[in-house]
RORO-49558 format. One record per atom (N, C-alpha, C): residue number from 1; atom name; z, y, x. Coordinates in steps of 0.1 Angstrom, whole numbers, padded with zeros to 4 digits. Each point is the difference from the previous one (the first is absolute). Example, Ala and Ser with C-alpha at 12.3 -4.5 7.8 and 13.67 -1.06 7.14 Angstrom:
<atoms>
<resi 1, name N, pz 0078, py -0057, px 0132>
<resi 1, name CA, pz 0000, py 0012, px -0009>
<resi 1, name C, pz 0000, py 0012, px 0009>
<resi 2, name N, pz -0007, py 0011, px -0004>
<resi 2, name CA, pz 0000, py 0011, px 0009>
<resi 2, name C, pz 0008, py 0011, px -0008>
</atoms>
This chain:
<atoms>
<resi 1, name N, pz 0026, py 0006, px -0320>
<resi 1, name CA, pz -0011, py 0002, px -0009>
<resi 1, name C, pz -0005, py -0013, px -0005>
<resi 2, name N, pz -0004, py 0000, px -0014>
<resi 2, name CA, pz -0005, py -0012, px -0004>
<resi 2, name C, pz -0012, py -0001, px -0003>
<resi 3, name N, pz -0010, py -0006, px -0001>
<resi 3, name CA, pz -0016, py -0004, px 0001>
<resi 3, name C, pz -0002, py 0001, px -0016>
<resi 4, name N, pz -0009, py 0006, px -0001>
<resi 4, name CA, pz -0005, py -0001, px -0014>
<resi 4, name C, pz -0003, py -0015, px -0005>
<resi 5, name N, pz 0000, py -0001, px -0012>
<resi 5, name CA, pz -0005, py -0016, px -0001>
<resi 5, name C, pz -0014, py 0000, px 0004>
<resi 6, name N, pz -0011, py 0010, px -0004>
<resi 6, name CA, pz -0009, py -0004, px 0007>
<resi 6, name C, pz -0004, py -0002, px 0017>
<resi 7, name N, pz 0007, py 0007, px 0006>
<resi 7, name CA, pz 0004, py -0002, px 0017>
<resi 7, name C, pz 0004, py -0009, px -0001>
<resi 8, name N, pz 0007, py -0007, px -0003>
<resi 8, name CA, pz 0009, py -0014, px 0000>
<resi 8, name C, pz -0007, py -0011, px 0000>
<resi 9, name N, pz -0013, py 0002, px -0016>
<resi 9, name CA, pz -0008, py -0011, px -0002>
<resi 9, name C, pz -0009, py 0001, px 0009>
<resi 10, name N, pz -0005, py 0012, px 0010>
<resi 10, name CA, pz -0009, py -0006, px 0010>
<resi 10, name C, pz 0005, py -0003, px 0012>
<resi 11, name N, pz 0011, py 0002, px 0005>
<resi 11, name CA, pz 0005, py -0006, px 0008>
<resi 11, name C, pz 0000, py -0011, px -0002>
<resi 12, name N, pz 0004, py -0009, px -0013>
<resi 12, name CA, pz 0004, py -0011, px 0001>
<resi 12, name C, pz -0012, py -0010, px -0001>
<resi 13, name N, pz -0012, py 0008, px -0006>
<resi 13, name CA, pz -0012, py -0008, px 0005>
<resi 13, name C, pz -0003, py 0002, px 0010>
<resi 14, name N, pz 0001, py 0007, px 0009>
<resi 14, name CA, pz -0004, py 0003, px 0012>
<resi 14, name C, pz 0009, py -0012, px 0011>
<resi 15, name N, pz 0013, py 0001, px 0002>
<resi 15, name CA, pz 0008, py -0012, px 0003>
<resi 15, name C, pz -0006, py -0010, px -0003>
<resi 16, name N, pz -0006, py -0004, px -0013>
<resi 16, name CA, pz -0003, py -0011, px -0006>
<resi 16, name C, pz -0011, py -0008, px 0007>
<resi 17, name N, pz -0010, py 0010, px 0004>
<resi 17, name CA, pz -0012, py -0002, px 0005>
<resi 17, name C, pz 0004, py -0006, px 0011>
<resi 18, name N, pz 0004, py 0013, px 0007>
<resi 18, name CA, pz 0003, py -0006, px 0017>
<resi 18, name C, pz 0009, py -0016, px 0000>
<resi 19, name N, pz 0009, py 0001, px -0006>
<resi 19, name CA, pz 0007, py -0015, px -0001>
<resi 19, name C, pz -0014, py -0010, px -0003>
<resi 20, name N, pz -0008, py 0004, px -0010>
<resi 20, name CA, pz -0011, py -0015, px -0006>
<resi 20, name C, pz -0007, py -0002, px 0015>
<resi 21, name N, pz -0004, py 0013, px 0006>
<resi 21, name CA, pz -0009, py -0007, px 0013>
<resi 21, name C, pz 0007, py -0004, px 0009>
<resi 22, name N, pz 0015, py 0002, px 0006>
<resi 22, name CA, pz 0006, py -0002, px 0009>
<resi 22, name C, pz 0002, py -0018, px -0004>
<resi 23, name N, pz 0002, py -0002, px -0014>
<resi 23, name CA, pz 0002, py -0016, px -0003>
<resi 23, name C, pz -0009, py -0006, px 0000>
<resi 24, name N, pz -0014, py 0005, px -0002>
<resi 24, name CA, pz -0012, py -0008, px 0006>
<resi 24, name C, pz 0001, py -0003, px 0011>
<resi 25, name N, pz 0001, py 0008, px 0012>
<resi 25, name CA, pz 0000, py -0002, px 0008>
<resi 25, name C, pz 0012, py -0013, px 0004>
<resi 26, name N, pz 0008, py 0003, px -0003>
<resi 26, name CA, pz 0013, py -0009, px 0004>
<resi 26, name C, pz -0005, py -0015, px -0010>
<resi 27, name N, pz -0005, py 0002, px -0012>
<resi 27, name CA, pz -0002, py -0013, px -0005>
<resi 27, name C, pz -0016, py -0008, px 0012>
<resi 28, name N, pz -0008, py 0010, px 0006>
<resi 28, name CA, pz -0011, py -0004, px 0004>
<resi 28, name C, pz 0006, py -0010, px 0013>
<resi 29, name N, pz 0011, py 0007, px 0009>
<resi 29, name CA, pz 0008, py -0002, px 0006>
<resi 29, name C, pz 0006, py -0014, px 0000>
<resi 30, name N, pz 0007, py -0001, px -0010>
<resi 30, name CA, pz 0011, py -0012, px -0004>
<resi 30, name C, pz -0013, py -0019, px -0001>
<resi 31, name N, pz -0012, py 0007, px -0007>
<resi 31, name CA, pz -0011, py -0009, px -0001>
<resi 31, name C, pz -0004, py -0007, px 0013>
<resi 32, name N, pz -0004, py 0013, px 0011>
<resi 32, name CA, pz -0006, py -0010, px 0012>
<resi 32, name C, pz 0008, py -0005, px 0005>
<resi 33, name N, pz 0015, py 0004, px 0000>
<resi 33, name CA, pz 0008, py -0008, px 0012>
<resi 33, name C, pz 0000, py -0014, px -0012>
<resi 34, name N, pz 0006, py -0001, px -0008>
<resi 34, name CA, pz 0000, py -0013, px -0007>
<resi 34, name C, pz -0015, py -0005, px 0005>
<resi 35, name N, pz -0010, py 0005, px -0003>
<resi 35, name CA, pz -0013, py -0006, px 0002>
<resi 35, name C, pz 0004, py -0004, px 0019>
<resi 36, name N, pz 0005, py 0005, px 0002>
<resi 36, name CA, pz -0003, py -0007, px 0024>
<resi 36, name C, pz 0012, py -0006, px -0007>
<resi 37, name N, pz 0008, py -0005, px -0003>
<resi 37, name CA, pz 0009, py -0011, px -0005>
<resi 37, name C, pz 0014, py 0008, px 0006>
<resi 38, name N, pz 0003, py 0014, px -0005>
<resi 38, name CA, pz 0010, py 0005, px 0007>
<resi 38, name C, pz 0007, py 0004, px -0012>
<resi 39, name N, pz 0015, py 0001, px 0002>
<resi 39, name CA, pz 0005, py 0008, px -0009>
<resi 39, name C, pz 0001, py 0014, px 0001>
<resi 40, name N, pz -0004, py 0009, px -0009>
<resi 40, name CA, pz 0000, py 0009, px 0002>
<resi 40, name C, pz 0007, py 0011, px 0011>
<resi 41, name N, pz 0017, py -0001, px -0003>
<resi 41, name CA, pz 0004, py -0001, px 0006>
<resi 41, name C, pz 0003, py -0002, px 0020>
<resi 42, name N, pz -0005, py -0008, px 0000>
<resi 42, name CA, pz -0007, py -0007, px 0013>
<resi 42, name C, pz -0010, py 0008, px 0007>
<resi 43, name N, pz -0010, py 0005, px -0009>
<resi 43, name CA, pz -0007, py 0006, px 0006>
<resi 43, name C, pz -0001, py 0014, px 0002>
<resi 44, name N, pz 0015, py 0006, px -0007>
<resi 44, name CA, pz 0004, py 0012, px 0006>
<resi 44, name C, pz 0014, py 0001, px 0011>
<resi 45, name N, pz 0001, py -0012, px 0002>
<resi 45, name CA, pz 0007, py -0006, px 0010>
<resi 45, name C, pz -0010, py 0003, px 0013>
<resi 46, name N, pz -0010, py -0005, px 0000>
<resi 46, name CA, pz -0007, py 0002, px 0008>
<resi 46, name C, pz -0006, py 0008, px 0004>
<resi 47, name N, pz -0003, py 0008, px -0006>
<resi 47, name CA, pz -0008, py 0013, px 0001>
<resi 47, name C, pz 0010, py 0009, px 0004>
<resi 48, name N, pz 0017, py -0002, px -0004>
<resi 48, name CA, pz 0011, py 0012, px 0007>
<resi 48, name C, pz 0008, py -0006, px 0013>
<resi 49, name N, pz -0008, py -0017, px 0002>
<resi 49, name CA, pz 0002, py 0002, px 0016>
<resi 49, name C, pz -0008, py -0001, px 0006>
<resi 50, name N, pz -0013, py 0002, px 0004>
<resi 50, name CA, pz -0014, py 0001, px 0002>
<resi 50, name C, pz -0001, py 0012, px 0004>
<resi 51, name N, pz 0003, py 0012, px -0007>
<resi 51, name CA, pz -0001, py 0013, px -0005>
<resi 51, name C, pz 0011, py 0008, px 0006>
<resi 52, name N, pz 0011, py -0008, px 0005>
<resi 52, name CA, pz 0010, py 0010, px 0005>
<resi 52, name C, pz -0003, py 0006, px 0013>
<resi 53, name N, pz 0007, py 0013, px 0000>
<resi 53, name CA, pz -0006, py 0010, px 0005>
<resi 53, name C, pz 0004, py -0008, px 0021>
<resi 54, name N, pz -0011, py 0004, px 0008>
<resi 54, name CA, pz -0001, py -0005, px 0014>
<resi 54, name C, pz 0011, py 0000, px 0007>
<resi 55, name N, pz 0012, py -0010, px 0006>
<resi 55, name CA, pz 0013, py 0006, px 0003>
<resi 55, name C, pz 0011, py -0005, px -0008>
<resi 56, name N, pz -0005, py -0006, px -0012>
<resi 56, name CA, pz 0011, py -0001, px -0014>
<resi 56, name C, pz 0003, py -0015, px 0001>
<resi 57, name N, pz 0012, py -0005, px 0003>
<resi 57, name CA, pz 0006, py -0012, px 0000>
<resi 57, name C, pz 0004, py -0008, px -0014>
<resi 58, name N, pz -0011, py -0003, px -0005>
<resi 58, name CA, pz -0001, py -0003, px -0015>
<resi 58, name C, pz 0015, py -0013, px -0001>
<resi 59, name N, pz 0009, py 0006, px -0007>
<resi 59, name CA, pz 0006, py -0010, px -0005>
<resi 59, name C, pz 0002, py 0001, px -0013>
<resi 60, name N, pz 0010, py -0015, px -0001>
<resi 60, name CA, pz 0001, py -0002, px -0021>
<resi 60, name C, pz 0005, py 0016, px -0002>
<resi 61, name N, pz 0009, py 0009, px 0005>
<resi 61, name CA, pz 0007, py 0011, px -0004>
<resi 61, name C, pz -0013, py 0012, px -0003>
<resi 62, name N, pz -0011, py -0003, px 0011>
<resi 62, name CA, pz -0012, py 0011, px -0002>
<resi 62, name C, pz -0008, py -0003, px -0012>
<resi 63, name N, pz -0006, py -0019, px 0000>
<resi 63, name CA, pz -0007, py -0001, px -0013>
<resi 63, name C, pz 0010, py 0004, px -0010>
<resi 64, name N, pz 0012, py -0005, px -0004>
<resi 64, name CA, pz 0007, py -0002, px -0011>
<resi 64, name C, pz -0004, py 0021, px -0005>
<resi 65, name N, pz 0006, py 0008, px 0008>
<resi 65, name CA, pz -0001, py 0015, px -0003>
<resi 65, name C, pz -0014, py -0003, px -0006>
<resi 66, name N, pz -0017, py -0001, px 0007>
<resi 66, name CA, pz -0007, py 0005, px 0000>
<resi 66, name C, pz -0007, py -0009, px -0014>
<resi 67, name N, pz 0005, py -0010, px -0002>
<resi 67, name CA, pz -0002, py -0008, px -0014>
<resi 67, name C, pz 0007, py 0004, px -0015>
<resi 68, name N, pz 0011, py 0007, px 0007>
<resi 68, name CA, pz 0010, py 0003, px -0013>
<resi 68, name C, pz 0006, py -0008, px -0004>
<resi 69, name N, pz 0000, py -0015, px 0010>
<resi 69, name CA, pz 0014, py -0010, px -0005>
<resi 69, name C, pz 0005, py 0000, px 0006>
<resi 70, name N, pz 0015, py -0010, px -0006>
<resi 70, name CA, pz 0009, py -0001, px 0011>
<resi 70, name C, pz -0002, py -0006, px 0007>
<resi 71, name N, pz 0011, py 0000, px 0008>
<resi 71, name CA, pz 0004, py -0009, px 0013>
<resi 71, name C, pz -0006, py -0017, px -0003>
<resi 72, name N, pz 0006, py -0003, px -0009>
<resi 72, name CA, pz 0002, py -0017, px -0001>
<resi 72, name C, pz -0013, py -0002, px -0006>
<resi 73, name N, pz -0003, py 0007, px -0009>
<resi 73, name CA, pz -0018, py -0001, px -0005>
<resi 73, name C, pz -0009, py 0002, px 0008>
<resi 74, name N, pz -0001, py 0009, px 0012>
<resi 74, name CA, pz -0007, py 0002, px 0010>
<resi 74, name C, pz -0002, py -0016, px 0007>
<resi 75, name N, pz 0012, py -0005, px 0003>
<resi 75, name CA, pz 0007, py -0012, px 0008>
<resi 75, name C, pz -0010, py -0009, px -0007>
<resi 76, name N, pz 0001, py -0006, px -0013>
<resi 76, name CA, pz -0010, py -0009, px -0009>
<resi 76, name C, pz -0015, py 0001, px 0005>
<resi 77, name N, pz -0002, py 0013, px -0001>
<resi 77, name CA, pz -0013, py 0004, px 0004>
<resi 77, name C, pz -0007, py -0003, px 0009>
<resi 78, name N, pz 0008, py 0005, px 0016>
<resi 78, name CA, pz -0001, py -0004, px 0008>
<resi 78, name C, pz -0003, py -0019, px 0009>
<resi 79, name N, pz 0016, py -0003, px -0009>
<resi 79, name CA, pz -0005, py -0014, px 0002>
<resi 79, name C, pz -0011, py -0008, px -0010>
<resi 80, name N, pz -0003, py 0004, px -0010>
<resi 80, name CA, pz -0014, py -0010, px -0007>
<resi 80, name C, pz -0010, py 0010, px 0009>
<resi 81, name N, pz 0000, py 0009, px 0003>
<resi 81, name CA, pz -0012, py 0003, px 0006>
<resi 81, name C, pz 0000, py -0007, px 0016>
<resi 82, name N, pz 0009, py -0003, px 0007>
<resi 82, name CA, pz 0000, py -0004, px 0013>
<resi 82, name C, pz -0004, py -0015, px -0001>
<resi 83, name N, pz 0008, py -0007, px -0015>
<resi 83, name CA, pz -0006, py -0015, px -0004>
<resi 83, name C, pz -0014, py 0001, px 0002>
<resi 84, name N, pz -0006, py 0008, px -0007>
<resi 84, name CA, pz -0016, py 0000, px -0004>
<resi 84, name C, pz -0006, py 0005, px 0017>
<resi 85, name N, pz 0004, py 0001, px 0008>
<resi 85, name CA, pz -0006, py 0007, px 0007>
<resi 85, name C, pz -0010, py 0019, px 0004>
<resi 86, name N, pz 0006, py 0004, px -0010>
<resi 86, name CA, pz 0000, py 0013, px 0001>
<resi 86, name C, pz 0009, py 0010, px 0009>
<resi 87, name N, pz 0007, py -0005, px 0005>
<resi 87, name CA, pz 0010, py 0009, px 0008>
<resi 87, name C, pz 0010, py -0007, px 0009>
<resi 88, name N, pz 0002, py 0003, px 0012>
<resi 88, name CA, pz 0005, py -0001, px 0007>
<resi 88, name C, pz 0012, py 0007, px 0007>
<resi 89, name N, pz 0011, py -0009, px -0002>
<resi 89, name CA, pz 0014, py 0008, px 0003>
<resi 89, name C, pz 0010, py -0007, px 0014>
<resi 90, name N, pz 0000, py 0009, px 0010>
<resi 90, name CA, pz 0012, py -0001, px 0009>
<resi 90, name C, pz 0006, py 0007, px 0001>
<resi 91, name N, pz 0010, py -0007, px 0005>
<resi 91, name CA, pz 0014, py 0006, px 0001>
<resi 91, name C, pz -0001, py 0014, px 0015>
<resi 92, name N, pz 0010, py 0009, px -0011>
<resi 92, name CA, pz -0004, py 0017, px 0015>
<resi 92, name C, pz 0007, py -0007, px 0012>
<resi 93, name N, pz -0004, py 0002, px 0009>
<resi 93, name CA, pz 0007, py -0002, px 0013>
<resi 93, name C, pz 0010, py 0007, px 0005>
<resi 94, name N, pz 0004, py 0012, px -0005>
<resi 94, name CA, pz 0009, py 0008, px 0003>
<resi 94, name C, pz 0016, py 0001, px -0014>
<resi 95, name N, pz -0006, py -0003, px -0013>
<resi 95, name CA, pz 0005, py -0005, px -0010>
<resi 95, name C, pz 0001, py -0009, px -0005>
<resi 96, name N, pz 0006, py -0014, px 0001>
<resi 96, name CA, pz -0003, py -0015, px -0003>
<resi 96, name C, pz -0004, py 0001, px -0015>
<resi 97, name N, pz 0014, py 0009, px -0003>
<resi 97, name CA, pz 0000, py -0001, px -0016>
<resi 97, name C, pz -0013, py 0006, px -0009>
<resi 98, name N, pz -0011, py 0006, px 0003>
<resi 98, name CA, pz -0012, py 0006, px 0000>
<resi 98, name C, pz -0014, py -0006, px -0003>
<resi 99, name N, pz -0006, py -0005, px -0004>
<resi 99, name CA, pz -0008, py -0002, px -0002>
<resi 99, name C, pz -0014, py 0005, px 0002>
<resi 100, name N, pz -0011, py 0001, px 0012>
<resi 100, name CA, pz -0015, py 0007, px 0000>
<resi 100, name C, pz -0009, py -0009, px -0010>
<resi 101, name N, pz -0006, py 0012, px -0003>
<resi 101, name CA, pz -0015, py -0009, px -0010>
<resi 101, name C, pz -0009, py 0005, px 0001>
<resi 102, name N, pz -0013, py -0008, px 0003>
<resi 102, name CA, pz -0011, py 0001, px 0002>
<resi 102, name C, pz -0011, py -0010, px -0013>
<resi 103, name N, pz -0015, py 0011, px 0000>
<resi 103, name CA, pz -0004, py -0009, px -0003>
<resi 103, name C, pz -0008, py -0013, px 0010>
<resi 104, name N, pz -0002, py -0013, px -0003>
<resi 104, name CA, pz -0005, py -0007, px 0005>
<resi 104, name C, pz -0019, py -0003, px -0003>
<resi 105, name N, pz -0003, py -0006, px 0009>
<resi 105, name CA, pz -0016, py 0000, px -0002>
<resi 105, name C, pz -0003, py -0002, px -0016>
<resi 106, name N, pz 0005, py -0009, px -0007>
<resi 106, name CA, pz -0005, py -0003, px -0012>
<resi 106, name C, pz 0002, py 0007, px -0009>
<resi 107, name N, pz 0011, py 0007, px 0001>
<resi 107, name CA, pz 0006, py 0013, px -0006>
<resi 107, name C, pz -0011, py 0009, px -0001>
<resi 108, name N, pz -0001, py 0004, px 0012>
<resi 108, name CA, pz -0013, py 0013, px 0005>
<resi 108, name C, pz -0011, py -0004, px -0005>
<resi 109, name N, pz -0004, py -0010, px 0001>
<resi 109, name CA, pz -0016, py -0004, px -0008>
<resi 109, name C, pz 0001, py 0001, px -0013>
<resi 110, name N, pz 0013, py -0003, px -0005>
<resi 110, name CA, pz -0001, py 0001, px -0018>
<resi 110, name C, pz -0004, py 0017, px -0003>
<resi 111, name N, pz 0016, py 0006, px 0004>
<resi 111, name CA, pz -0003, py 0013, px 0004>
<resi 111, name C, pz -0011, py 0010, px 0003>
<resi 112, name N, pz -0008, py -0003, px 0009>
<resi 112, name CA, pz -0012, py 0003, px 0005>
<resi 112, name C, pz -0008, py 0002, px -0018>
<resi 113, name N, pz -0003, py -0015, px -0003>
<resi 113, name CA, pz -0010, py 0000, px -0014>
<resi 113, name C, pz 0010, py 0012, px -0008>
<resi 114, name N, pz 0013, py -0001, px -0004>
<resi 114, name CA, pz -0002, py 0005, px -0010>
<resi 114, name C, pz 0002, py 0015, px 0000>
<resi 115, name N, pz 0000, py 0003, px 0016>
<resi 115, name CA, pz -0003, py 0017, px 0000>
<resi 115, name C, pz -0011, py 0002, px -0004>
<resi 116, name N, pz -0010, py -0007, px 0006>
<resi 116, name CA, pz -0011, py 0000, px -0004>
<resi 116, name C, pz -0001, py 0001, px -0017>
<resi 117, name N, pz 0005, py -0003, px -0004>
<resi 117, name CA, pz -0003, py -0002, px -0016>
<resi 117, name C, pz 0008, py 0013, px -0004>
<resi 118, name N, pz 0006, py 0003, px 0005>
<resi 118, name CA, pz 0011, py 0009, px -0006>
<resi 118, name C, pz -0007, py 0014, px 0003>
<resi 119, name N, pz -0004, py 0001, px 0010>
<resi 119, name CA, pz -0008, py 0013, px 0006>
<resi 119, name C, pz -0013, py -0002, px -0005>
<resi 120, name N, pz -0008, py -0006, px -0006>
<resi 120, name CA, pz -0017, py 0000, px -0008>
<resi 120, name C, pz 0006, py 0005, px -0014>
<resi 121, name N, pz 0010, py -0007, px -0008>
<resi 121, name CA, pz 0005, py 0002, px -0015>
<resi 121, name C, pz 0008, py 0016, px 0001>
<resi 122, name N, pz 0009, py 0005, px 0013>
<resi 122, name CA, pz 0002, py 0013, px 0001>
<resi 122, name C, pz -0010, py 0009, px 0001>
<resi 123, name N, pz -0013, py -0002, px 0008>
<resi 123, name CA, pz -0009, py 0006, px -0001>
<resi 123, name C, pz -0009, py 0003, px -0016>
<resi 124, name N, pz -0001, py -0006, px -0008>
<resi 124, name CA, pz -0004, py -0007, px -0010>
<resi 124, name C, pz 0005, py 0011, px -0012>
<resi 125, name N, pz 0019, py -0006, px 0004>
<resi 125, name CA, pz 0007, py 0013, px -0014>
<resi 125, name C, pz 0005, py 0010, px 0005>
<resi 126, name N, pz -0006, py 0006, px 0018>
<resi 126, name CA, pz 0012, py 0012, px 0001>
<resi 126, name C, pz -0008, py 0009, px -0007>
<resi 127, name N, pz -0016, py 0006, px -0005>
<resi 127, name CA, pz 0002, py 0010, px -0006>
<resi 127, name C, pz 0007, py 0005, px -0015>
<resi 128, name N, pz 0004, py -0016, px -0008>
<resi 128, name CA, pz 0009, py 0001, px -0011>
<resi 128, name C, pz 0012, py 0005, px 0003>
<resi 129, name N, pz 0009, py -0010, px 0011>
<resi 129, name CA, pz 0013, py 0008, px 0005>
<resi 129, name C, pz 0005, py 0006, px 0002>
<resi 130, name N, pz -0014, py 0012, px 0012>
<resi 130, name CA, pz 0005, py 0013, px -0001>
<resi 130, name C, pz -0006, py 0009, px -0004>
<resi 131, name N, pz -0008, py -0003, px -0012>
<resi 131, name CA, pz 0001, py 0008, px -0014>
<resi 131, name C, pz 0013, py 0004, px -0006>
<resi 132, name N, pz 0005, py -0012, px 0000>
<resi 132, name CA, pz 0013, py -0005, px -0006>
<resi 132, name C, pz 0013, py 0006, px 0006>
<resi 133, name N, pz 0001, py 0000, px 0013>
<resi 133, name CA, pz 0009, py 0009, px 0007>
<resi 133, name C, pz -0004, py 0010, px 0000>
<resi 134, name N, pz -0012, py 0004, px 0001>
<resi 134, name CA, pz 0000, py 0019, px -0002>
<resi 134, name C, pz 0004, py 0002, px -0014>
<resi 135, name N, pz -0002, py -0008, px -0009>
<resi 135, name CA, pz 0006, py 0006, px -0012>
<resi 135, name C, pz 0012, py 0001, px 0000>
<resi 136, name N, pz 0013, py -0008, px 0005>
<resi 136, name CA, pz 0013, py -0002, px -0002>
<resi 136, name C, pz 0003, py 0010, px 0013>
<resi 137, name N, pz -0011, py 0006, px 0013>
<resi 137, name CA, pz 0004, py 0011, px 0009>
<resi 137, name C, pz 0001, py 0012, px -0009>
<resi 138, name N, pz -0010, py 0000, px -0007>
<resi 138, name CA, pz -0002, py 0013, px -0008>
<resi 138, name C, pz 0008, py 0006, px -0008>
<resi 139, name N, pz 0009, py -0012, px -0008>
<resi 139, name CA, pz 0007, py 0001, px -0011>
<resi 139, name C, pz 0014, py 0004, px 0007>
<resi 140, name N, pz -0003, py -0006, px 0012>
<resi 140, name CA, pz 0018, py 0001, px 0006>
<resi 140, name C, pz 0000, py 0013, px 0012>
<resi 141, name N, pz -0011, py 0011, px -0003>
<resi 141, name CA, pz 0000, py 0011, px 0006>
<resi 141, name C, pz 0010, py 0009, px -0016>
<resi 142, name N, pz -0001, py -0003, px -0010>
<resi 142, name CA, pz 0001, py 0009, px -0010>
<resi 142, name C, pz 0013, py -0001, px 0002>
<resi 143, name N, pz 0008, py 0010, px -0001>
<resi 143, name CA, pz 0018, py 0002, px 0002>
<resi 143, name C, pz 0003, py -0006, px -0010>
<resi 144, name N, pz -0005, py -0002, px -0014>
<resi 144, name CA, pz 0004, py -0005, px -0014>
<resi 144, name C, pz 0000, py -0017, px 0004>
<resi 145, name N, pz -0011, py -0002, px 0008>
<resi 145, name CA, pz -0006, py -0017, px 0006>
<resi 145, name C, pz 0013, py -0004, px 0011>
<resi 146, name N, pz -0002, py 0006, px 0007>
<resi 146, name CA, pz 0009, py -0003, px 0014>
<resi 146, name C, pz 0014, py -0003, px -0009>
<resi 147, name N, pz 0007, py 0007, px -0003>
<resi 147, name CA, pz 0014, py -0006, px -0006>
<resi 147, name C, pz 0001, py -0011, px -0007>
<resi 148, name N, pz -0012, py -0007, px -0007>
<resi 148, name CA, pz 0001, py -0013, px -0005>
<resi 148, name C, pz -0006, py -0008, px 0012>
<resi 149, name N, pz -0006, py 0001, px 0006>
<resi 149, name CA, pz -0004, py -0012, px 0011>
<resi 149, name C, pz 0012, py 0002, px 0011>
</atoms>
């Protein structure tokens, strides 16, 4: 079945919306970590090994998945971040070839602030956002909606 043009065009505003606040947020995002002198980057480096779940032997193979890069880009990452003192990497003891990563104290402190900032500005636009998702839930209940998303 195909969506009327008018279904189409509110979907596509509707998508539209949710995307505009999801990139505030990501642009509000990209701002403080440059602002604590981080690359963005970096600071979701840190937050997905900080954040990994209790038990979880964070290596380049876990951030690299949980970043969405690769292998060798993770590797970059990892080492300017271990330069700067944000992260801390030894070798697995049971795996030579392996790598553990931690954050380190200076890491966690940056970290620390910018949850903080991240959780006052999420407070701030979640009632936009999930305005914004209930509209794109709503639209993607409609059988005519669900087949385009």
């Amino acid at each position: 079945m195909n969506l009327s043009h008018e279904q189409s065009d509110q979907l596509i505003a509707t998508l539209a919306e949710f995307r505009f606040e999801l990139r505030q947020f990501l642009q509000f995002s990209e701002t403080a970590a440059l602002d604590a002198k981080l690359h963005p980057q970096q600071h979701q480096l840190l937050l997905q090994v900080a954040g990994a779940p209790e038990g979880t032997q964070v290596t380049i193979a876990y951030a690299a998945g949980r970043l969405g890069l690769k292998h060798n880009s993770t590797v970059e990452l990892v080492d300017r971040s271990e330069r700067e003192d944000l992260i801390e990497r030894t070798i697995d003891k049971d795996d030579k070839r392996r790598a553990i990563l931690r954050v380190s104290r200076k890491g966690r402190q940056v970290l620390h602030k910018l949850s903080d900032d991240h959780a006052r500005e999420l407070n701030e636009m979640a009632p936009r956002l999930m305005r914004a998702l209930k509209r794109v839930q709503l639209h993607s209940r409609s059988p005519l909606a669900a087949e385009v998303l």
